[in-house]
Every structure is written in C-alpha cells, then in structure tokens.
C-alpha positions in Angstrom: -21.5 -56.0 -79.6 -22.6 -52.5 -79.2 -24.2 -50.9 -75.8 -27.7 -50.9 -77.2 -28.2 -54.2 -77.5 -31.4 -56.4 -76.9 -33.1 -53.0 -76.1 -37.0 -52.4 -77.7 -37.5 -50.4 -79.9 -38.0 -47.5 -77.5 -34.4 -47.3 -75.7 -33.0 -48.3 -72.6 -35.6 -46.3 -70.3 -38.4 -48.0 -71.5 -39.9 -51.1 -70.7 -41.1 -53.2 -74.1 -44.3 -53.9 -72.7 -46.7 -51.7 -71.9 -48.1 -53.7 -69.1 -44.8 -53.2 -67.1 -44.8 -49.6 -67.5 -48.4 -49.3 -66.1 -47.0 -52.1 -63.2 -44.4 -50.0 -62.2 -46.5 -46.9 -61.9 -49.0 -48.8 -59.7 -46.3 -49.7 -57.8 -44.5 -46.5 -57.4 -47.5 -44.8 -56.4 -48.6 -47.6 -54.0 -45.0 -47.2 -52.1 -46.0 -43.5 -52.6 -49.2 -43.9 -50.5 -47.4 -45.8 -48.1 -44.8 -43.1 -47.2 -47.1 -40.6 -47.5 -49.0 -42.1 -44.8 -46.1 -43.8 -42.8 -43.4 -42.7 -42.8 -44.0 -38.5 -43.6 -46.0 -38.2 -40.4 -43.0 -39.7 -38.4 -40.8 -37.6 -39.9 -43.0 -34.6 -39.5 -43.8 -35.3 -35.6 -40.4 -35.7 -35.2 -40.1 -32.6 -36.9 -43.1 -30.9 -34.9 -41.3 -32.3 -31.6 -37.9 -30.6 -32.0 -39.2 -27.4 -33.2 -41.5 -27.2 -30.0 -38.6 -28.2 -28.1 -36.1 -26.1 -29.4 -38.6 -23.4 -29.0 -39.3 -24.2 -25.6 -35.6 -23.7 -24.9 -35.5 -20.5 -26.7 -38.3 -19.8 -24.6 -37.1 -21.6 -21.6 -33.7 -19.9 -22.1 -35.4 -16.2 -22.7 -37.2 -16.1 -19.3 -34.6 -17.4 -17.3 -32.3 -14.4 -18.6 -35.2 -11.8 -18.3 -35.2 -13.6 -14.5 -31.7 -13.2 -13.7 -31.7 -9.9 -15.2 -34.6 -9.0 -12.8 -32.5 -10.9 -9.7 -29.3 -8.6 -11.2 -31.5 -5.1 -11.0 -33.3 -6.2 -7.4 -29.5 -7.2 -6.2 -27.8 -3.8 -7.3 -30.8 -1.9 -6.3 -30.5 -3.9 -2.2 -26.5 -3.1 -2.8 -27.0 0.6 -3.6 -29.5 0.3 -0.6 -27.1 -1.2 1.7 -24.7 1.4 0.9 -26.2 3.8 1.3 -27.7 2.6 4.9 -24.3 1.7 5.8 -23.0 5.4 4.8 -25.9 6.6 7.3 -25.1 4.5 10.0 -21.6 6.0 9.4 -22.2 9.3 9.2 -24.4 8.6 12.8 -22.1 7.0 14.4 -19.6 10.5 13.3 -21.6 12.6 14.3 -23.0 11.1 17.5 -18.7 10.6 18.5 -18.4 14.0 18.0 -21.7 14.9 20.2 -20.1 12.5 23.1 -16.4 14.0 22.8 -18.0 17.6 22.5 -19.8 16.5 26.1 -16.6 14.7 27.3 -14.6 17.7 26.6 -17.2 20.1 28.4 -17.8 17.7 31.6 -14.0 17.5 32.0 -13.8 21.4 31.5 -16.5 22.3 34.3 -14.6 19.3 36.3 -11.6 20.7 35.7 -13.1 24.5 36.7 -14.4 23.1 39.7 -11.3 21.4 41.0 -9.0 24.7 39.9 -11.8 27.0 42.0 -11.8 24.4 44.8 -7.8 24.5 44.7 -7.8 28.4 44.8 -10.1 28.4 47.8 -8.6 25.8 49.6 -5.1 27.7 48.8 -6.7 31.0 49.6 -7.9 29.4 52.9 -4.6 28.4 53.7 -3.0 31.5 53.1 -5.5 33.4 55.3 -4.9 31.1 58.1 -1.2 31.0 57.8 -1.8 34.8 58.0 -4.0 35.0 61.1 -1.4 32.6 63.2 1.6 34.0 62.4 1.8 37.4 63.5 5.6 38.2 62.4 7.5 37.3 59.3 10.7 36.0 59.1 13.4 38.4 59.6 10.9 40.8 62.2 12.0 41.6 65.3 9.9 40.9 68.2 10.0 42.7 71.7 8.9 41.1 75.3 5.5 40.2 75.7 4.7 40.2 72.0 2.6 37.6 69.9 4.3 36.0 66.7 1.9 33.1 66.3 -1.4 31.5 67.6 -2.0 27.7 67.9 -4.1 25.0 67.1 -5.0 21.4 66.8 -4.2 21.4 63.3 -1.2 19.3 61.8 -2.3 15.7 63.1 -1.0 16.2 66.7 -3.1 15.6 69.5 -3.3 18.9 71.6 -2.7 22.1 70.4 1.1 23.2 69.8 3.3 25.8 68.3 6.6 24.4 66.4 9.5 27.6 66.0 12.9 28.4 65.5 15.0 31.2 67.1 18.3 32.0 65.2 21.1 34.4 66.2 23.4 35.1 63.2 21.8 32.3 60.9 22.4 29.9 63.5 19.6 28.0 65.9 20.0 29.0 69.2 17.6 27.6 72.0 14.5 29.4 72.8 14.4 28.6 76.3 16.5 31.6 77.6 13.8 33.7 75.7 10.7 32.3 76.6 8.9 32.9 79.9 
C-alpha cells in the first residue's frame, strides 16, 4: 500500500470533484465575510480602545510630570524666597541689637557720667565743709581763746554738737581742764 492511495488523479490537495472545490471556496469566503464583519471590528475597537488608553496615560502621565515639575520650580522658588526673607529678618534683627546695645552702652555712659560728676560734687562738697568747720589740723597747736571747729546739726543728732579728742603724748587726756 503506498501513501498515495485512493487519491484522484490530481493529488492529495485536490478535491476529485469540482463541485467541492467551488463548495469550499463559498464557504471560506462566507466565514471570511463573517470575520470580516464580526469579529475584526471587535478586535480593532479593542485595539482602538487600548491605544486611546494607553495614550491617555502617556498623556495623563506627561502632564502630571510637567505639573509637579511646575509645583518643584514654584516650591524652590518660595524656598529661595523664604531664605532669603529669613536672612533679612536676620540681618534686622543684627543690626537693630547692635543699635539697642550701641544706646544701652551710651545711656549707661551718660548714667554713669552723671553719677561720677554727682560723686565728685558731693565729695567736693564734703571736703569744703570739712574745711570750713575745722579750723586746725591734726597735729596744730592751738592757743587760748582760739577756734578749731564750728558745729552743726549735721550727723543725725538732734541739736548741734561738736565731738573731739585732746591727746598729750599719743594718749587721750580729758578736755575738761582745757575748756572754759
């Protein structure tokens, strides 16, 4: 038995009737009509549909970058703002420290003029009336009938007085044999 047996006498591929040939081109291109019109638009909405959507998220996907670039360049441009407020601020605050210590330092040097004038004439005051009531200095000697000192009220006591020491030899001796 060979391969080729019960074949026509025009092969394997083809049918021995014409009729069937002509059959099975009217059916092929009967199930060709039918996908054509079936099943190809399905495919090619479905088609359609994924390209749109795909480039809808290209697109999609595009502006939201362009947007958060825009958002990056507004942020560093309010950053670089900020900074440079908060270096102003800064150097304010600097410069108006300095302006209040420079102040400071001035008040406390007329306050400090003041109180060193107002020592030196209280001082000087002092002095002068040290020097009008007492009329000797220590060591001088006095003769009969002579003033050494003048009194006043000064030195919290009630009435006037004059406190004094007589010493013979560097020791106190009582003034009462000397005065009148």
């Amino acid at each position: 038995m060979t391969f080729l047996e019960g074949t026509g006498p025009l092969g394997p591929l083809l049918p021995e009737h014409p009729s069937e040939f002509i059959v099975g081109i009217v059916l092929f291109l009967i199930i060709l009509a039918v996908v054509w019109k079936k099943v190809v638009p399905t495919f090619e909405a479905t088609y359609a549909a994924r390209a749109d959507a795909i480039r809808g998220g290209i697109e999609r996907a595009d502006k939201a970058q362009a947007e958060a670039q825009a958002a990056l360049e507004q942020y560093r441009s309010q950053l670089s703002e900020a900074k440079d407020e908060a270096s102003k601020i800064r150097e304010d605050a600097k410069n108006a420290a300095a302006q209040v210590q420079a102040e400071m330092r001035a008040n406390a040097a007329a306050e400090s003029a003041r109180i060193v004038a107002a020592g030196h004439i209280q001082v000087d005051a002092e002095r002068a009336a040290a020097r009008e009531s007492l009329r000797k200095d220590v060591g001088d000697w006095v003769s009969a009938g002579e003033t050494i000192a003048s009194s006043g009220s000064s030195g919290g006591q009630k009435s006037a007085a004059l406190y004094f020491e007589l010493r013979l030899k560097g020791k106190p001796i009582n003034p009462k044999t000397w005065l009148r």
